[in-house]
C-alpha positions in Angstrom: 0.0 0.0 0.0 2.9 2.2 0.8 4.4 1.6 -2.3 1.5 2.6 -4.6 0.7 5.7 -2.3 4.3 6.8 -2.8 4.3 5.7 -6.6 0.7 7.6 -7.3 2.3 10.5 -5.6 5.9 10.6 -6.8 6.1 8.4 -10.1 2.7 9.8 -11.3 3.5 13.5 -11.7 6.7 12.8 -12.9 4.9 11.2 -15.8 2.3 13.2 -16.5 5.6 16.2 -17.0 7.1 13.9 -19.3 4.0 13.0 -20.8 3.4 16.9 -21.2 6.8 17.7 -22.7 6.3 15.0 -25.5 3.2 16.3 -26.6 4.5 19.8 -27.2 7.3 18.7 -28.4 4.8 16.6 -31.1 3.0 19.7 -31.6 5.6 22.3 -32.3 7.1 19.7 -34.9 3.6 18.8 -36.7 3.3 22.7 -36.8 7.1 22.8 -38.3 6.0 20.4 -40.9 2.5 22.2 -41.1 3.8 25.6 -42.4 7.0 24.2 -44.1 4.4 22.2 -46.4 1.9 25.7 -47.1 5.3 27.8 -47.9 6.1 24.8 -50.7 2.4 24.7 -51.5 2.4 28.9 -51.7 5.3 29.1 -53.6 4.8 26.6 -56.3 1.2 27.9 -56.6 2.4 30.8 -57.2 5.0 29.9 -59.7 2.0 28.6 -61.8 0.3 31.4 -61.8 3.8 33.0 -63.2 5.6 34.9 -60.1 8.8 35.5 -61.0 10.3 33.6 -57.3 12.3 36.8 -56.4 10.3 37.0 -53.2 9.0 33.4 -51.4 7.2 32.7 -48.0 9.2 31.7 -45.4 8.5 30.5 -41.9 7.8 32.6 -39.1 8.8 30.6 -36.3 7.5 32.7 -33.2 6.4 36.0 -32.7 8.7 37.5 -29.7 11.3 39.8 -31.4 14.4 37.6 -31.4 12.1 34.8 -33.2 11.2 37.8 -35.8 14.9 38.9 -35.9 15.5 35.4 -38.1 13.1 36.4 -40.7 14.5 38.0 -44.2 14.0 41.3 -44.7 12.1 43.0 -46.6 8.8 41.6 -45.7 5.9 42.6 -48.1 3.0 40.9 -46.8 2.1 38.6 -43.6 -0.4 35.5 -44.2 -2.1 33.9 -40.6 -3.9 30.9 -40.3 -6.1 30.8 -37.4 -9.4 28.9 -36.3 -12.8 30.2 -36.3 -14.1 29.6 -33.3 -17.3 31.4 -31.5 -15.2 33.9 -29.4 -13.6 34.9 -32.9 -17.1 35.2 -34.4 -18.7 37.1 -31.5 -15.4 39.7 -32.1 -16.0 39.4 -36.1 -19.3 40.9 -35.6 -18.5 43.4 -32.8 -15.5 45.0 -35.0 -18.2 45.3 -38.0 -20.9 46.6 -36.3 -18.6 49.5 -34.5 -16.5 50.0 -37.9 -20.1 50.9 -39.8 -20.9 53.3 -36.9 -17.5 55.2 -36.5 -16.2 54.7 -39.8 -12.4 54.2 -41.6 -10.2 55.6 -44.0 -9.6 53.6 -46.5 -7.3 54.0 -49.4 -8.3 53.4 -53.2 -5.3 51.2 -54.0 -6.3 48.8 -51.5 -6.8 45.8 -53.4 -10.0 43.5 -51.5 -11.8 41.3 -52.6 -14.9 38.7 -51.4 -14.9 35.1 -50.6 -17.7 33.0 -52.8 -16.0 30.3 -53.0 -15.6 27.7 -50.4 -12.4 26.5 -49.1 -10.3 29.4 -51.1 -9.1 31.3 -48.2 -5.4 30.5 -48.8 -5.9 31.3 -52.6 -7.7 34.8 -51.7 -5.3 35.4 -49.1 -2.4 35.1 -51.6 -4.3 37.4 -54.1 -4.4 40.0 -51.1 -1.1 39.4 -50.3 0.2 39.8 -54.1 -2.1 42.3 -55.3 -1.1 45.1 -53.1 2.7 44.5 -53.5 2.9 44.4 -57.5 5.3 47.4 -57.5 7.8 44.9 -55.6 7.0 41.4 -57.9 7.8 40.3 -61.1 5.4 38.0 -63.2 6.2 36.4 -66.2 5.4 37.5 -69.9 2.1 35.3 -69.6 1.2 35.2 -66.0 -2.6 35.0 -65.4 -2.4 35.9 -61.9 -1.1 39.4 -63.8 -3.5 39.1 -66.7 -6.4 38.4 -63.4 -5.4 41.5 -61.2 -4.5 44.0 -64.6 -8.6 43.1 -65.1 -10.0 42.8 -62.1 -8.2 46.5 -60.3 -11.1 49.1 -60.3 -13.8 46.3 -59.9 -15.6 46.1 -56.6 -14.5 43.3 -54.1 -18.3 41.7 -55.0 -17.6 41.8 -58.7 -13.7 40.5 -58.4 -15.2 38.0 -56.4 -17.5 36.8 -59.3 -14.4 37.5 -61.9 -12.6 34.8 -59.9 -15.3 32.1 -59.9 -14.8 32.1 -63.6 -11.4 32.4 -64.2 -10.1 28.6 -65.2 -6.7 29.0 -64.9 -6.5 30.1 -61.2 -9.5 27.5 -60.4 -7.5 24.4 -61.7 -4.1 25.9 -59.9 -5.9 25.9 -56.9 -7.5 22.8 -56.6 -3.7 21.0 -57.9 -2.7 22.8 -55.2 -5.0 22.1 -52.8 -3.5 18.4 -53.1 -0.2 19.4 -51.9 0.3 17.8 -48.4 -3.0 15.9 -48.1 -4.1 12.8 -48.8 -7.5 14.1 -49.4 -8.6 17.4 -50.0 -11.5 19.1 -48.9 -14.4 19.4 -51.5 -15.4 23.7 -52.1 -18.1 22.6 -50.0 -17.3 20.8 -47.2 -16.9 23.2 -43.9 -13.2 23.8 -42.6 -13.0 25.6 -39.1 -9.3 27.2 -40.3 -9.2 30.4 -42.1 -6.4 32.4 -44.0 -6.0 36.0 -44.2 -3.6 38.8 -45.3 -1.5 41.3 -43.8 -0.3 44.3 -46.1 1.3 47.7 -46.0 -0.8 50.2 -48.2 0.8 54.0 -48.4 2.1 53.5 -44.7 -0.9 51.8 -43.2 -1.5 47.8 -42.0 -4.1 46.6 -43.7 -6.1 43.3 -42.6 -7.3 41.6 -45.7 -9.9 38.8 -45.3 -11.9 38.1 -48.1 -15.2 36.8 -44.8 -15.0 40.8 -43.9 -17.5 43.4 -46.2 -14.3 45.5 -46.0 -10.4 45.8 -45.2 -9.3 46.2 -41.7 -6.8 48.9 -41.4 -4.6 48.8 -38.0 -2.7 52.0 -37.7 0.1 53.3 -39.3 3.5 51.3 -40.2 6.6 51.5 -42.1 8.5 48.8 -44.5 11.0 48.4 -41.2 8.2 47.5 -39.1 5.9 45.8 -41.1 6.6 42.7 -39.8 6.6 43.4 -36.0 3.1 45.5 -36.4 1.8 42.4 -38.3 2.8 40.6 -35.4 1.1 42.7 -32.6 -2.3 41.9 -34.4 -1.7 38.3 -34.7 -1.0 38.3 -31.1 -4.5 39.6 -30.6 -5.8 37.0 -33.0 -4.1 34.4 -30.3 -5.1 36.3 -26.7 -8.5 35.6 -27.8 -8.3 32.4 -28.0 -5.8 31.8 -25.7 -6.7 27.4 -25.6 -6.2 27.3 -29.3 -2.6 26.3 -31.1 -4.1 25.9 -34.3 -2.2 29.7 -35.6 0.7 29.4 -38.5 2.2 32.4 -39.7 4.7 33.0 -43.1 5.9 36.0 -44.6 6.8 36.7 -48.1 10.2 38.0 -48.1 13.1 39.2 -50.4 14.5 35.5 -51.8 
């Protein structure tokens, strides 16, 4: 009896720490894999589409400064991954509702568009990302994510929307692309609880780009120095409000 008291009391905590340490261990490497497989998947989708590869997504590890330190500069734009959950939907609404009554400045060049199509986050979120950084890309003679955008610029986010659904050659990219990494992909319809959006810096501003939003999300003011770090305060807050969830992945899309 002794024995097993002292075993429950000593042994068992000992286990349930090691225990604990292997699982984050397991998670920090399946998220390792996880963003090292969307920075292939980004970049090669991109490629398709003809980006010239003189700036790829890259990792971002962590977001204290040291962690952000290892990240190659310049960064143009920011894409999270986070879940939607009902604490993020209850803020959703609350940000919309007391955007409508106060009101934003927004700029003109901001490129936004809608979500229509299911399970397209990541490819809107890529638009976003290279849409409002074309003075820093290069696309190839042919590239139809060029051709798409030199279209689509002084349509409304409802009518570039529609102008996607019916563009072939970014529908069959994306669902090739949607195989990288899977076994199975998810159908346009089936529901997924994980969402991508953008992070951009229009004429010295942060912009939040999420196709689920009626309108961009502009955070304050920034510079090309510290684009990165402001994108990173607001994915913190993305985080604190879920504070149980580990299911957030960041990359940038740096200078190669």
């Amino acid at each position: 009896m002794f024995v097993e008291i002292f075993l429950d009391r000593a042994v068992g905590p000992l286990v349930s720490m090691y225990v604990h340490r292997l699982l984050t261990h397991l998670i920090v490497l399946y998220d390792l894999y996880l963003i090292y497989v969307l920075c292939y998947t980004f970049v090669k989708f991109l490629r398709q589409l003809g980006l010239v590869p003189t700036w790829q997504f890259g990792d971002v590890y962590g977001l204290e400064p040291e962690v952000l330190s290892l990240v190659p500069r310049p960064v143009c734009a920011v894409l999270l991954l986070f879940p939607i959950t009902e604490k993020y939907e209850t803020f959703r609404q609350e940000e919309e509702t007391k955007i409508k009554a106060q009101g934003q400045e927004v700029s003109s060049d901001a490129y936004f568009m809608k979500q229509t199509i299911g399970n397209a986050c990541g490819t809107i979120g890529l638009i976003h990302a290279v849409a409002n950084n074309q003075r820093h890309l290069e696309f190839e003679p042919n590239s139809p994510l060029k051709a798409f955008l030199l279209q689509s610029t002084k349509m409304s986010p409802e009518e570039k929307a529609a102008f996607l659904e019916k563009d072939e050659s970014i529908r069959v990219t994306h669902e090739s692309s949607a195989q990288e990494g899977q076994t199975e992909a998810p159908s346009l319809d089936e529901k997924v609880d994980l969402h991508f959006i953008a992070f951009v810096n229009v004429e010295g501003h942060l912009y939040e780009l999420d196709g689920r939003k009626p309108f961009p999300i502009v955070h304050g003011k920034t510079t090309e120095d510290t684009f990165l770090e402001d994108s990173a305060e607001v994915c913190k807050k993305f985080m604190a409000r879920d504070p149980q969830e580990l299911r957030f992945t960041v990359v940038a899309l740096s200078k190669a």
